[in-house]
Structures are given as structure tokens and as C-alpha cells.
ROPA-102520 format. One record per atom (N, C-alpha, C): x, y, z; atom name; residue in one letter; residue number from 1. Coordinates in Angstrom, 3 decimals, padded with zeros to 6 digits. Last residue first. Example, Ala and Ser with C-alpha at 12.3 -4.5 7.8 and 13.67 -1.06 7.14 Angstrom:
residues 2
rec x->012.850 y->-002.250 z->007.080 site->N code->s pos->2
rec x->013.670 y->-001.060 z->007.140 site->CA code->s pos->2
rec x->012.900 y->000.030 z->007.870 site->C code->s pos->2
rec x->013.190 y->-005.690 z->007.800 site->N code->a pos->1
rec x->012.300 y->-004.500 z->007.800 site->CA code->a pos->1
rec x->013.200 y->-003.300 z->007.800 site->C code->a pos->1
END
This chain:
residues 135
rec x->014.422 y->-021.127 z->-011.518 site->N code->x pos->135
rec x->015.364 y->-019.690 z->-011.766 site->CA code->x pos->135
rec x->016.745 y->-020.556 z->-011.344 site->C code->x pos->135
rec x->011.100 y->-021.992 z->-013.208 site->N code->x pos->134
rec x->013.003 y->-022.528 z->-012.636 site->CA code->x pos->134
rec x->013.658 y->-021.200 z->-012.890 site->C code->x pos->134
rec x->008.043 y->-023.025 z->-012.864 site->N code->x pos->133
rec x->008.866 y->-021.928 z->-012.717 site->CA code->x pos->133
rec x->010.375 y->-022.085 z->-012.176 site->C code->x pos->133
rec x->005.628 y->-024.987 z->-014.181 site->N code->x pos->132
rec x->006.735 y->-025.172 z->-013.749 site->CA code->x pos->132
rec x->007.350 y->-023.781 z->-013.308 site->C code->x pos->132
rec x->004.118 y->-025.369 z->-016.615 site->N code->x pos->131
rec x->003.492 y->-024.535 z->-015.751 site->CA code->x pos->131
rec x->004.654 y->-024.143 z->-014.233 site->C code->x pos->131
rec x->005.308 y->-028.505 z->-017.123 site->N code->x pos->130
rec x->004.768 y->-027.509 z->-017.407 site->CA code->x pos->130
rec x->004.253 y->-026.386 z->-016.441 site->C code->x pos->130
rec x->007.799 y->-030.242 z->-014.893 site->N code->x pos->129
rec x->006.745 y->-029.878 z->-015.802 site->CA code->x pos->129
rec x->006.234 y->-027.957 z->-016.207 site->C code->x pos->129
rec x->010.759 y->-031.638 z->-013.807 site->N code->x pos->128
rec x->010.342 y->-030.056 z->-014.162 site->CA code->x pos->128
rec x->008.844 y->-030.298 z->-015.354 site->C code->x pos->128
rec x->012.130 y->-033.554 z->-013.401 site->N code->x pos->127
rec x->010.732 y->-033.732 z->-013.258 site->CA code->x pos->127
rec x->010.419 y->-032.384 z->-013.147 site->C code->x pos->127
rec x->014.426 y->-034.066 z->-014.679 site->N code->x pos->126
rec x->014.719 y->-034.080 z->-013.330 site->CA code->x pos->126
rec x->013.299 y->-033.850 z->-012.509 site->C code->x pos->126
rec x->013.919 y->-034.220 z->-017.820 site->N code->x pos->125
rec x->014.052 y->-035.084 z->-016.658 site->CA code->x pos->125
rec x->014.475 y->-035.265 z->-015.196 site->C code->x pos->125
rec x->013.047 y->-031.883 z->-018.128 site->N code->x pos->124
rec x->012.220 y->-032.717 z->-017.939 site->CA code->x pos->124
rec x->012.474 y->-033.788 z->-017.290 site->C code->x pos->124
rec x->015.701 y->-030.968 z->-018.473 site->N code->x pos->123
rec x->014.705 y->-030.397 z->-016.983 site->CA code->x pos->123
rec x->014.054 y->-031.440 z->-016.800 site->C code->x pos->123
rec x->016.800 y->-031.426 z->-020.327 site->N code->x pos->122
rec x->017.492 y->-032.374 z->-018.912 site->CA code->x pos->122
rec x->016.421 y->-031.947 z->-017.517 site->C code->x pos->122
rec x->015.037 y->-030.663 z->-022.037 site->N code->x pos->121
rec x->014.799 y->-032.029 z->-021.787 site->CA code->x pos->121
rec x->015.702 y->-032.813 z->-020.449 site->C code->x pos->121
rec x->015.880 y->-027.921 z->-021.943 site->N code->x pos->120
rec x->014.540 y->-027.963 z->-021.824 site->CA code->x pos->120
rec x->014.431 y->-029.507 z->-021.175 site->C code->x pos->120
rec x->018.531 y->-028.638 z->-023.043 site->N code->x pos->119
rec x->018.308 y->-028.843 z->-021.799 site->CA code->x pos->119
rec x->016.722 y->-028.392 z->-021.453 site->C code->x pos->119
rec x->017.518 y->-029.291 z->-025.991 site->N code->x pos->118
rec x->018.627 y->-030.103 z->-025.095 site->CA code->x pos->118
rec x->018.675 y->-029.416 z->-023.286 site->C code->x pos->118
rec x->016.258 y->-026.726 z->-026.691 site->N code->x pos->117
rec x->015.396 y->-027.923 z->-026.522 site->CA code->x pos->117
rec x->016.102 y->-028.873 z->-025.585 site->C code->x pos->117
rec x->018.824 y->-024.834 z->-026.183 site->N code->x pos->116
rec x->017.887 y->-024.458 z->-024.954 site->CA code->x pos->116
rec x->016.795 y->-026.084 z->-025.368 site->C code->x pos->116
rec x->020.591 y->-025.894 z->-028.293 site->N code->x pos->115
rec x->020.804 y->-026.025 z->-026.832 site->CA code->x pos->115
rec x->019.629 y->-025.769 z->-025.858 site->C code->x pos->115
rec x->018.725 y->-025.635 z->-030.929 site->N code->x pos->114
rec x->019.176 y->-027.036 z->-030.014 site->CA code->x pos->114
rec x->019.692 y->-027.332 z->-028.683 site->C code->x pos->114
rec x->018.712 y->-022.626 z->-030.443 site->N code->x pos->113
rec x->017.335 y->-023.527 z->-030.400 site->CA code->x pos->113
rec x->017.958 y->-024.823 z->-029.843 site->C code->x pos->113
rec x->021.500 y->-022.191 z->-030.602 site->N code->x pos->112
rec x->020.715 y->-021.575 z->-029.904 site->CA code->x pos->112
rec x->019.339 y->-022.660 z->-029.257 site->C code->x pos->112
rec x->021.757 y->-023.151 z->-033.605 site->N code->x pos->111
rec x->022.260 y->-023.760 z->-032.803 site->CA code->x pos->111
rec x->021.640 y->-023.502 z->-031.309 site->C code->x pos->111
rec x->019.463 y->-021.166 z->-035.313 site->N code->x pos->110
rec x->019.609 y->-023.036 z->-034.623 site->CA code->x pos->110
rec x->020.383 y->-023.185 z->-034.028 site->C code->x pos->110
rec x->021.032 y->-018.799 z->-034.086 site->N code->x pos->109
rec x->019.804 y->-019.081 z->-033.812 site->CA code->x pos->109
rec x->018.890 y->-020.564 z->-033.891 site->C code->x pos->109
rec x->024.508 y->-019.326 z->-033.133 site->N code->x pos->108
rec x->022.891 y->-018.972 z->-034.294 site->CA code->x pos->108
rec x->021.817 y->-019.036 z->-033.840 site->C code->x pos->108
rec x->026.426 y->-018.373 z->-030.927 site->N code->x pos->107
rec x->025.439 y->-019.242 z->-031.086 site->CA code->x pos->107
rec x->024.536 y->-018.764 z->-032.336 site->C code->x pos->107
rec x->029.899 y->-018.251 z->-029.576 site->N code->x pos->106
rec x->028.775 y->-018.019 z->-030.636 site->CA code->x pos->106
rec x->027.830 y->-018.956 z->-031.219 site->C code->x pos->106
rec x->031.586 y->-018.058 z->-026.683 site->N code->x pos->105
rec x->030.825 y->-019.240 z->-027.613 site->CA code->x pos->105
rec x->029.793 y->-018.035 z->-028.419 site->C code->x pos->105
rec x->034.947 y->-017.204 z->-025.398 site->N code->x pos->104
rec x->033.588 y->-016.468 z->-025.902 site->CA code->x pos->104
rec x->033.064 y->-017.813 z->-026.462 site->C code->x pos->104
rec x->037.241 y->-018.621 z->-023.627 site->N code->x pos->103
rec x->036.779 y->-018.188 z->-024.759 site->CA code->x pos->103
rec x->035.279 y->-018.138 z->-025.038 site->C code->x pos->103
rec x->038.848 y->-017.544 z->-020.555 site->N code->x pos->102
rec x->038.205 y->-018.226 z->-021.378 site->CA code->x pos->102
rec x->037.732 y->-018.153 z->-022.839 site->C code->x pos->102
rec x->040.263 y->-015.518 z->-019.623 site->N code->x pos->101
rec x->041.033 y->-016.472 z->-020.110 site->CA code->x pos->101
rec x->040.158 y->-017.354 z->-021.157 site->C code->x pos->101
rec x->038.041 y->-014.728 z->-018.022 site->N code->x pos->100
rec x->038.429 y->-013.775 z->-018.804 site->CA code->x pos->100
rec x->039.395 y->-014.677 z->-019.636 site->C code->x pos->100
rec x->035.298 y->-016.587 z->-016.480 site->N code->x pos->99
rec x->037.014 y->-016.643 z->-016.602 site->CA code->x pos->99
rec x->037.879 y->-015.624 z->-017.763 site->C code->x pos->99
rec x->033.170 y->-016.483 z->-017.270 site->N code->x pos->98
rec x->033.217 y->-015.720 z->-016.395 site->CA code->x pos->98
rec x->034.638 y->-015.625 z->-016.251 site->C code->x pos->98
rec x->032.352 y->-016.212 z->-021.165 site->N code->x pos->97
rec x->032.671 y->-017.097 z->-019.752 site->CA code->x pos->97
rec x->033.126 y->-015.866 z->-018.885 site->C code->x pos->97
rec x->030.236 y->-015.355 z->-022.988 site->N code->x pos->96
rec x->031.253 y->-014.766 z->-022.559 site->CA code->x pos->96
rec x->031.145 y->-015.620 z->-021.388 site->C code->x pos->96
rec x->027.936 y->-015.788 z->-025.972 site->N code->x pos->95
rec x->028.676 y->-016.559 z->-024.262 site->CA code->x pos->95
rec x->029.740 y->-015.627 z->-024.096 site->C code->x pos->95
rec x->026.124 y->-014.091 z->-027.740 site->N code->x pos->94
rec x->027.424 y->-014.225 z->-028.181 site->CA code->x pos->94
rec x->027.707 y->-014.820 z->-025.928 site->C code->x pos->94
rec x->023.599 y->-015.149 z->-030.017 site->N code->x pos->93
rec x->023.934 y->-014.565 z->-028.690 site->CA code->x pos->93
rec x->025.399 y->-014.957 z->-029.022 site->C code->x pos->93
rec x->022.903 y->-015.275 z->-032.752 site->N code->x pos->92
rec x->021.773 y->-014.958 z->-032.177 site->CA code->x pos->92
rec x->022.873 y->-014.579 z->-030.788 site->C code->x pos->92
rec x->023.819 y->-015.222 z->-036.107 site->N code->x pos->91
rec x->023.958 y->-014.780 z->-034.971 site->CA code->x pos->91
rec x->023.316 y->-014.902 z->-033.605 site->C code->x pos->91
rec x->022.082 y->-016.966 z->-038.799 site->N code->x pos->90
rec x->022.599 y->-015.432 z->-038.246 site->CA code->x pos->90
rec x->023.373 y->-015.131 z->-036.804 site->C code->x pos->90
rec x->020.973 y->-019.289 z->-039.706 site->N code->x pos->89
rec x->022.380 y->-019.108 z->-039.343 site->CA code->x pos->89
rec x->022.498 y->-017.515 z->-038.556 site->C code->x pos->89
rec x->018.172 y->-018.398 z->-039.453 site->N code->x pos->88
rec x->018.355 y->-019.512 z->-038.581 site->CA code->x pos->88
rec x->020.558 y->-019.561 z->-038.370 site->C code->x pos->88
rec x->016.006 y->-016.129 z->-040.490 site->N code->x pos->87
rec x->017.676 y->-016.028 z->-039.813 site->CA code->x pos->87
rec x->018.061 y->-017.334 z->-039.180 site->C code->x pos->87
rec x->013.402 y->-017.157 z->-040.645 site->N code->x pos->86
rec x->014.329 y->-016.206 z->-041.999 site->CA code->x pos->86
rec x->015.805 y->-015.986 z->-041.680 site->C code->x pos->86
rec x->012.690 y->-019.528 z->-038.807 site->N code->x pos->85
rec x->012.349 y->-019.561 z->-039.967 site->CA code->x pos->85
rec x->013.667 y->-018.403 z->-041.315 site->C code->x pos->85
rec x->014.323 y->-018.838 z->-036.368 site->N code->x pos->84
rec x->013.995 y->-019.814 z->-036.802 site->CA code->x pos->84
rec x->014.145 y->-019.864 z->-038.666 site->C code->x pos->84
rec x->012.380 y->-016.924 z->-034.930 site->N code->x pos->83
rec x->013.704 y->-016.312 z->-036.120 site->CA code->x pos->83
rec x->014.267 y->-016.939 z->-036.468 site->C code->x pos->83
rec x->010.832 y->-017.933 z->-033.436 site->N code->x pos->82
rec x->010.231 y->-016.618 z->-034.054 site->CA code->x pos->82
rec x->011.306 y->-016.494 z->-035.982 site->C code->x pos->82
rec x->012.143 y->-019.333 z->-031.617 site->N code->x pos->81
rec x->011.653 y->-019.270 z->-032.254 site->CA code->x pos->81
rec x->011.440 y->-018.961 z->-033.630 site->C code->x pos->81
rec x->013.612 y->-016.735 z->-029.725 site->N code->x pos->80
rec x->014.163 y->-017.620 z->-030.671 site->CA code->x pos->80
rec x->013.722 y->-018.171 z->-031.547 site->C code->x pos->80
rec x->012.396 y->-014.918 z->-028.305 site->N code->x pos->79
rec x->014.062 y->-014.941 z->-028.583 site->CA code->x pos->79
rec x->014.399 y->-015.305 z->-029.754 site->C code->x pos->79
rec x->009.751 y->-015.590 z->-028.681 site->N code->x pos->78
rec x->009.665 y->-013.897 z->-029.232 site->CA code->x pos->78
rec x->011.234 y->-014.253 z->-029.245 site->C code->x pos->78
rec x->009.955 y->-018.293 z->-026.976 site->N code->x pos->77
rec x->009.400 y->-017.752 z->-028.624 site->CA code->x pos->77
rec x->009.693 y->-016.949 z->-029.352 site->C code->x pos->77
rec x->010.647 y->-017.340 z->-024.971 site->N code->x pos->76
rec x->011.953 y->-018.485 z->-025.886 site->CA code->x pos->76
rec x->011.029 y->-018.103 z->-027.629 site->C code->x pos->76
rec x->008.444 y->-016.179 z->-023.942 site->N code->x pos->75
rec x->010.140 y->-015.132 z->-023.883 site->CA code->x pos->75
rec x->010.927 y->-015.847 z->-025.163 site->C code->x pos->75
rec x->005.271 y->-016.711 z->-024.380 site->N code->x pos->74
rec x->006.644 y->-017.321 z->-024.187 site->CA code->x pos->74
rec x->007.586 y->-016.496 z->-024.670 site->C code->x pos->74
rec x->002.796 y->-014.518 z->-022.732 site->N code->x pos->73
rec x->004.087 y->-014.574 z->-023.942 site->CA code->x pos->73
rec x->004.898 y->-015.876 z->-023.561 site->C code->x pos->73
rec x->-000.234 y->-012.504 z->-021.679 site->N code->x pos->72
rec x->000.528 y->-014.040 z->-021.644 site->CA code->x pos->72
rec x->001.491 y->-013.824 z->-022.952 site->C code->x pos->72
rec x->-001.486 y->-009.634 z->-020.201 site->N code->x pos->71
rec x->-001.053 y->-010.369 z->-021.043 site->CA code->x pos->71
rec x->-000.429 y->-011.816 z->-021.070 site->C code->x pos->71
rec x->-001.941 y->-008.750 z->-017.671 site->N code->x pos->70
rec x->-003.272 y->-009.077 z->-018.546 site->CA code->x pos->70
rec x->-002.585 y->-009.769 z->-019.410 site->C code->x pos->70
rec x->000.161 y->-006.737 z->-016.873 site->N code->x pos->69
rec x->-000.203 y->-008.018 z->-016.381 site->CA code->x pos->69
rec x->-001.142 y->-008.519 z->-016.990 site->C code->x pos->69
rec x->002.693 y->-005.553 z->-018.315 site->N code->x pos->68
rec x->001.225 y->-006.394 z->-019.304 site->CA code->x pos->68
rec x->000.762 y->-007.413 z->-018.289 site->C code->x pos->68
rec x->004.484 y->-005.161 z->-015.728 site->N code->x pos->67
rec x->004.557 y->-004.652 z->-017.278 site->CA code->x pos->67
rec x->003.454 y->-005.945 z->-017.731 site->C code->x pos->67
rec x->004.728 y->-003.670 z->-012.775 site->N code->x pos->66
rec x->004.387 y->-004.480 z->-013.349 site->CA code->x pos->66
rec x->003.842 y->-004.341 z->-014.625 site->C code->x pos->66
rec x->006.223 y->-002.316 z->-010.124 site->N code->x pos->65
rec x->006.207 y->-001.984 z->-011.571 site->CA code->x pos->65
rec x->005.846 y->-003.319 z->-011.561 site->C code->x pos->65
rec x->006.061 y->000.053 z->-007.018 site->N code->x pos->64
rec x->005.900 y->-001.556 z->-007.623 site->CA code->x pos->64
rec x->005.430 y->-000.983 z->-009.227 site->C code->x pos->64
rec x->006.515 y->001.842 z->-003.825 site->N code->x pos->63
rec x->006.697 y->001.313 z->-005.375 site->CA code->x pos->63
rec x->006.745 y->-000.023 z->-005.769 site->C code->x pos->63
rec x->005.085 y->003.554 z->-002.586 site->N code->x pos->62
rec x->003.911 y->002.716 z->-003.144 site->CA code->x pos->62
rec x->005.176 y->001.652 z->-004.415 site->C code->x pos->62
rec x->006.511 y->005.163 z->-001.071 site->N code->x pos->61
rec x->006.308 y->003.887 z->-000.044 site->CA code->x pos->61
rec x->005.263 y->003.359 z->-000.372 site->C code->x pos->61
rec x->008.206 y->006.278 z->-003.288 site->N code->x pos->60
rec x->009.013 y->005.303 z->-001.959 site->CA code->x pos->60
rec x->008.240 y->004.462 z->-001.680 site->C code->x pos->60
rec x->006.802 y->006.005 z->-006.768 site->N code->x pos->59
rec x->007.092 y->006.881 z->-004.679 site->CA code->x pos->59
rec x->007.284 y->005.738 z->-004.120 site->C code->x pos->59
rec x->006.138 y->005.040 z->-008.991 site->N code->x pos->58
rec x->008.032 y->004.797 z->-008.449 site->CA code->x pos->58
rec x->007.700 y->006.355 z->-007.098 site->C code->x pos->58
rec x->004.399 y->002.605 z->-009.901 site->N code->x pos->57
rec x->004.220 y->003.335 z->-008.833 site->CA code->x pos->57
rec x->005.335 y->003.898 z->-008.842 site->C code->x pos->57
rec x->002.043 y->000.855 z->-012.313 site->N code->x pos->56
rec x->003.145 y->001.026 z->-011.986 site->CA code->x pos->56
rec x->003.277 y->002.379 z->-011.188 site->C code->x pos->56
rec x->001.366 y->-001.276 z->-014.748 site->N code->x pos->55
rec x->000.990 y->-000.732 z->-013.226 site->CA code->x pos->55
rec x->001.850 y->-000.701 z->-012.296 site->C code->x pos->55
rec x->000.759 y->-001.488 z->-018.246 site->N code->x pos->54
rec x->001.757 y->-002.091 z->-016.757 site->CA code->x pos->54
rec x->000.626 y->-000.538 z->-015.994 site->C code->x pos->54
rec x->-000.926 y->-001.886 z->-020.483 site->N code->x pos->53
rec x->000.457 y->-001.787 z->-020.684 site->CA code->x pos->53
rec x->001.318 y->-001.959 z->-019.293 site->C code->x pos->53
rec x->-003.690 y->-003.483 z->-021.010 site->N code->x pos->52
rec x->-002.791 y->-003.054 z->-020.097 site->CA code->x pos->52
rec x->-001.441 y->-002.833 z->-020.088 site->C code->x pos->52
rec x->-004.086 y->-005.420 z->-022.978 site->N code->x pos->51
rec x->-004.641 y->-004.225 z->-022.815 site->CA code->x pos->51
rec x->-004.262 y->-003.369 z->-022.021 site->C code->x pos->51
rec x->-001.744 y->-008.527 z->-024.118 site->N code->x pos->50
rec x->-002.560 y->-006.991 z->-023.221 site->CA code->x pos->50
rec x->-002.692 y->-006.380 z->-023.752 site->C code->x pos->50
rec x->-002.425 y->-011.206 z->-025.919 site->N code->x pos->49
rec x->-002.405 y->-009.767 z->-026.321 site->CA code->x pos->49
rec x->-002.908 y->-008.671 z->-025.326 site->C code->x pos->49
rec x->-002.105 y->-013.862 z->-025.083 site->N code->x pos->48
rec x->-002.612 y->-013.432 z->-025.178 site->CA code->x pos->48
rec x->-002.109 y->-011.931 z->-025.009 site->C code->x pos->48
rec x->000.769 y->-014.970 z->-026.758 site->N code->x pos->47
rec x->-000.359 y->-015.840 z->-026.738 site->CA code->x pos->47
rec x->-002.077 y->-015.159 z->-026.257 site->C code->x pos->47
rec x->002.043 y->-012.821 z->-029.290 site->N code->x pos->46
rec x->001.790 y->-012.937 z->-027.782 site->CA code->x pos->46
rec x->000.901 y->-013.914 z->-027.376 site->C code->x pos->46
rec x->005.051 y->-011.439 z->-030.556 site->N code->x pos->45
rec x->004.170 y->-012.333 z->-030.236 site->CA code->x pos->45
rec x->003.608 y->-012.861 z->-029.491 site->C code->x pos->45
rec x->005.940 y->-007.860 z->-030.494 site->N code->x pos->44
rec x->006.363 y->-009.284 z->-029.636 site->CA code->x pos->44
rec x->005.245 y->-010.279 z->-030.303 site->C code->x pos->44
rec x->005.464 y->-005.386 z->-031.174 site->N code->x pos->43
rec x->006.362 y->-006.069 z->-031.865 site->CA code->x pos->43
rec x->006.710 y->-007.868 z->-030.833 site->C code->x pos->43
rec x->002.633 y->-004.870 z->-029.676 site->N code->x pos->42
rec x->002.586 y->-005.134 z->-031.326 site->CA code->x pos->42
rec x->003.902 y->-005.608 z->-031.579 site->C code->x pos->42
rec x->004.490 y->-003.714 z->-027.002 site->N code->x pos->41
rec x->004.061 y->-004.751 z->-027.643 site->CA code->x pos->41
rec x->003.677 y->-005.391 z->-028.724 site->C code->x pos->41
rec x->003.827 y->-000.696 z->-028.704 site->N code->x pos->40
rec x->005.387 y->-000.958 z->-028.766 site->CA code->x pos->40
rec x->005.127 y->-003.076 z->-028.325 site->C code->x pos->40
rec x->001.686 y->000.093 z->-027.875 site->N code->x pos->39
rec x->002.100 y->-000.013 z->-029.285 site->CA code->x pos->39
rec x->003.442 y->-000.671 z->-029.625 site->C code->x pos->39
rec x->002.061 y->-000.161 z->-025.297 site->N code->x pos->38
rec x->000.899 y->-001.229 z->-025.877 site->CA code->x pos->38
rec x->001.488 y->-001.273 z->-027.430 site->C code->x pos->38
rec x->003.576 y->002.095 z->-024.821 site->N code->x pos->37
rec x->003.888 y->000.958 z->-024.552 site->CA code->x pos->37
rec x->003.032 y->-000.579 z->-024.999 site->C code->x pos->37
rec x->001.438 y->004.309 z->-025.603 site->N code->x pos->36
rec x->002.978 y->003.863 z->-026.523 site->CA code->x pos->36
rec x->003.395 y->002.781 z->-026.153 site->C code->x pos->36
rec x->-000.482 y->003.857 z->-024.324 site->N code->x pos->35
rec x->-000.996 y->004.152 z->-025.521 site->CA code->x pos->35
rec x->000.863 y->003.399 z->-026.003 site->C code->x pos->35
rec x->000.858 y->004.635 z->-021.446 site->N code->x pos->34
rec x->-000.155 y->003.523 z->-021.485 site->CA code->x pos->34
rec x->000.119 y->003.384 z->-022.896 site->C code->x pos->34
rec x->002.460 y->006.810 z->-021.470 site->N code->x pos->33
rec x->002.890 y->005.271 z->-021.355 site->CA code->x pos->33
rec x->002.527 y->004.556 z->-021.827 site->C code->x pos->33
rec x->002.447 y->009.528 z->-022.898 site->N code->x pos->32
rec x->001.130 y->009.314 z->-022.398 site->CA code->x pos->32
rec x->001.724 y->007.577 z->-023.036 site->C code->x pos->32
rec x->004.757 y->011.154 z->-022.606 site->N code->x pos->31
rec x->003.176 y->011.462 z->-022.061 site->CA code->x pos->31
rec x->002.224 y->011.062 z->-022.186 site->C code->x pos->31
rec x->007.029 y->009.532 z->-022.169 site->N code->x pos->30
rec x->006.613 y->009.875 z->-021.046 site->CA code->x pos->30
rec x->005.280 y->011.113 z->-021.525 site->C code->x pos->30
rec x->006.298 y->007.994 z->-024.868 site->N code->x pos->29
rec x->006.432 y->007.504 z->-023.864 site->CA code->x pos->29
rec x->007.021 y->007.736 z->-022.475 site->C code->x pos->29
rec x->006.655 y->010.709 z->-026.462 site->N code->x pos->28
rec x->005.343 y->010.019 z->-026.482 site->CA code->x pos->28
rec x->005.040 y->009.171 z->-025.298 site->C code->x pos->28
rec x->009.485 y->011.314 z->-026.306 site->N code->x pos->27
rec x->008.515 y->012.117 z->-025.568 site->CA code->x pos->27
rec x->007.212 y->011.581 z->-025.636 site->C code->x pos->27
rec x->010.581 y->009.024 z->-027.281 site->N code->x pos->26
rec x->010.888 y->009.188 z->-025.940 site->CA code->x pos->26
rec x->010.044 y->010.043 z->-025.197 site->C code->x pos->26
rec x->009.775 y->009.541 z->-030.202 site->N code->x pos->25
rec x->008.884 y->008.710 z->-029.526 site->CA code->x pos->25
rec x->009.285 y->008.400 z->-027.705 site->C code->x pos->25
rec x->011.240 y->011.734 z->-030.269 site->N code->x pos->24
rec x->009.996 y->012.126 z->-030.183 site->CA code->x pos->24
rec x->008.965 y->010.647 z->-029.791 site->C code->x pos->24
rec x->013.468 y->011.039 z->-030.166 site->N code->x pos->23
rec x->013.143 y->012.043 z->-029.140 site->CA code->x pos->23
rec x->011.902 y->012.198 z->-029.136 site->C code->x pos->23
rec x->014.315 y->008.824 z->-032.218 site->N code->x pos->22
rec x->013.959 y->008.702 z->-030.889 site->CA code->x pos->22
rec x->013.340 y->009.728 z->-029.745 site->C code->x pos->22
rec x->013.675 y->010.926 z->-034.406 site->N code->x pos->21
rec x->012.593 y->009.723 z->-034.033 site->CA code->x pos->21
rec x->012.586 y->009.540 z->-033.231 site->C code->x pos->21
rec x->016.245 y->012.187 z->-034.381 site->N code->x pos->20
rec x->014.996 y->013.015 z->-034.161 site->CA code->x pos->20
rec x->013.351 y->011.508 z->-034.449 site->C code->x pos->20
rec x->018.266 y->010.111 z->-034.567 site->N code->x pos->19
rec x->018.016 y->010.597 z->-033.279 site->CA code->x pos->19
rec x->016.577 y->011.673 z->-032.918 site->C code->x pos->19
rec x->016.338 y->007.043 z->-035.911 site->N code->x pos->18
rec x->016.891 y->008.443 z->-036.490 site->CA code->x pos->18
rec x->017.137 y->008.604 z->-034.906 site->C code->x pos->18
rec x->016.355 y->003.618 z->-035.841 site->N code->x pos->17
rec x->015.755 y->004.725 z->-035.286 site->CA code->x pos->17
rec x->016.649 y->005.976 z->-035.236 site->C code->x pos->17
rec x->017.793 y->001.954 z->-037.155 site->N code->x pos->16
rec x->016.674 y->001.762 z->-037.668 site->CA code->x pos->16
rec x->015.488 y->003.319 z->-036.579 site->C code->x pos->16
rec x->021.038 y->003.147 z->-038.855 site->N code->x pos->15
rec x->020.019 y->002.850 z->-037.858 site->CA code->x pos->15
rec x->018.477 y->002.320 z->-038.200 site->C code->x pos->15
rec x->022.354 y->002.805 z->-041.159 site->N code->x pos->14
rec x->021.553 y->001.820 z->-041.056 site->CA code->x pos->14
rec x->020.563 y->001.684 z->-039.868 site->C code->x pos->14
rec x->023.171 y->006.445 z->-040.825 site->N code->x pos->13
rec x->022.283 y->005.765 z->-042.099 site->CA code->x pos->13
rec x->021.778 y->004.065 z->-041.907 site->C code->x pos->13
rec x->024.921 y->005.782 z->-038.308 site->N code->x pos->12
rec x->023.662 y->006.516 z->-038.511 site->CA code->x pos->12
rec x->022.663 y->006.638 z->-040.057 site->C code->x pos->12
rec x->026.839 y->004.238 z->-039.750 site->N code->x pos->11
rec x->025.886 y->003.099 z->-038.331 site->CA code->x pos->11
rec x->024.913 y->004.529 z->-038.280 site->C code->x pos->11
rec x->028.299 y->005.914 z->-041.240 site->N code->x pos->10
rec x->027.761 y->004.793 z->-041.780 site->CA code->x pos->10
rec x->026.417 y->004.543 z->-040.943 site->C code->x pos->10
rec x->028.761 y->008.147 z->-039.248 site->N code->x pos->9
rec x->028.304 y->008.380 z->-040.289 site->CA code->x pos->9
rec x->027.668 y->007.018 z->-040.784 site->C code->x pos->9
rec x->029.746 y->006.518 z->-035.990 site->N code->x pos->8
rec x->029.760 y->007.081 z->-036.836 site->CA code->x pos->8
rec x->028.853 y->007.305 z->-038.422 site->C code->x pos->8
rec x->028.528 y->008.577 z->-033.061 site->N code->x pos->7
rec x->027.839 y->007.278 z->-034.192 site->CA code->x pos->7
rec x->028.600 y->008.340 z->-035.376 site->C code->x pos->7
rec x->030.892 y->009.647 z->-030.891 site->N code->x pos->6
rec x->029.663 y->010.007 z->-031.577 site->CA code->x pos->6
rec x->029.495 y->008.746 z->-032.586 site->C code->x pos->6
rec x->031.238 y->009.185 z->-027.332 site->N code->x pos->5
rec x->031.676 y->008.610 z->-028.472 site->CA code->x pos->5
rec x->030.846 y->009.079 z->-029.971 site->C code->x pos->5
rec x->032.017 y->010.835 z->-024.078 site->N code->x pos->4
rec x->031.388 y->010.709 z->-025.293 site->CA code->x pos->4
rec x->031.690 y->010.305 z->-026.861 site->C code->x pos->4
rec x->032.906 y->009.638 z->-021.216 site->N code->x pos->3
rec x->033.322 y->009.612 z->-022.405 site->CA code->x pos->3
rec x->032.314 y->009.652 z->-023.334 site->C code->x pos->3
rec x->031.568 y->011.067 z->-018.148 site->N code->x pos->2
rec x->031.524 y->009.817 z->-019.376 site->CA code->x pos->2
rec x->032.387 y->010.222 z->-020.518 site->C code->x pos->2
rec x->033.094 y->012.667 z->-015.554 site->N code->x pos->1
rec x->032.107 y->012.676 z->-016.621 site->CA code->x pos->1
rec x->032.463 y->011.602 z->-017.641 site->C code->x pos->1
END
């Protein structure tokens, strides 16, 4: 069995979600998905805004999940972007190399931005356009 750790006292006064909030919006979003998961988009920016919260199956021999197909987003926007403007020193990701020896990189949210434009542009030049898809 897991180790249980409890929140301490402080980190449960800055939460931003009580434990009697989460239970009840955990119970909203198993009764009724559609309605809460749309509401819960409202926090992203979206180029176009679903109506469709997803379509979605979990039996064996129908399963398939798909979240706002109707909708359109840039991901780098709602990451990074977005936070640009009121947090640009703050924090934004913390690197962990795969070498345990190695050392961690901390990124702000400009710094962040300059690395992903800086290789946005090594794409471009290897002839990655728009509409493009790179994994």
C-alpha cells in the first residue's frame, strides 16, 4: 500500500481547490462530462472554441477518446505565450537530464519562449512548414 502524506496546514490555505470543492466538482465530472469539461475549457485560449467536449468509448471493443474534436488551440500559446505578459521571470519548467549526474535547467517563461522560437526556426530550416506535424 502507498505511503500517505497529508497537505500540510500552510499549502491547504493557498490551495486554489479546497478538498470539499474537489469532490464535488469530481462528482459533476462523472455526471454529467459533457457540461463540466466544456466549462473547464473556458480556462484555455482557443482559436476556435468547442462545443463538444470529447467522444469517447472505454469498452474493449469500442475504445477511443477524443477531447474537443470541434475545437482548434495552439498548446505553445495556452504554455507559454499567454504568460509572457504578467509572469515572464517566474518559473515556467524545470529540465531534468536523463543522466542522474546531470544537472537540472530552469527555464522562465522568457527564457522558455526564446528556446522553443530558436528552434521553431531550426525547424524552419530543415523545411518544416506550417500546418506541418513533428513528433
Amino acid at each position: 500500500m502507498a505511503d500517505l502524506y497529508p497537505v500540510p496546514a500552510e499549502w491547504a490555505k493557498r490551495a486554489r481547490v479546497s478538498a470539499d470543492k474537489y469532490t464535488q466538482l469530481y462528482g459533476r465530472s462523472l455526471t454529467d462530462p459533457g457540461s463540466f469539461w466544456l466549462e473547464q475549457a473556458r480556462r484555455l485560449d482557443w482559436i476556435k472554441r468547442p462545443e463538444i467536449a470529447g467522444d469517447w468509448s472505454f469498452q474493449e471493443q469500442d475504445f477511443h477518446i477524443s477531447w474537443y474534436p470541434d475545437g482548434k488551440l495552439n498548446a505553445s500559446a495556452n504554455c507559454i505565450d499567454r504568460h509572457l505578459k504578467t509572469r515572464p521571470e517566474q518559473l515556467a519548467i524545470i529540465w531534468e537530464p536523463d543522466d542522474p549526474a546531470g544537472t537540472p535547467r530552469k527555464f522562465s517563461y522568457k527564457q522558455l519562449h526564446a528556446e522553443v522560437c530558436r528552434f521553431a526556426n531550426v525547424l524552419k530550416a530543415t523545411g518544416v512548414e506550417k500546418g506541418d506535424r513533428v513528433t
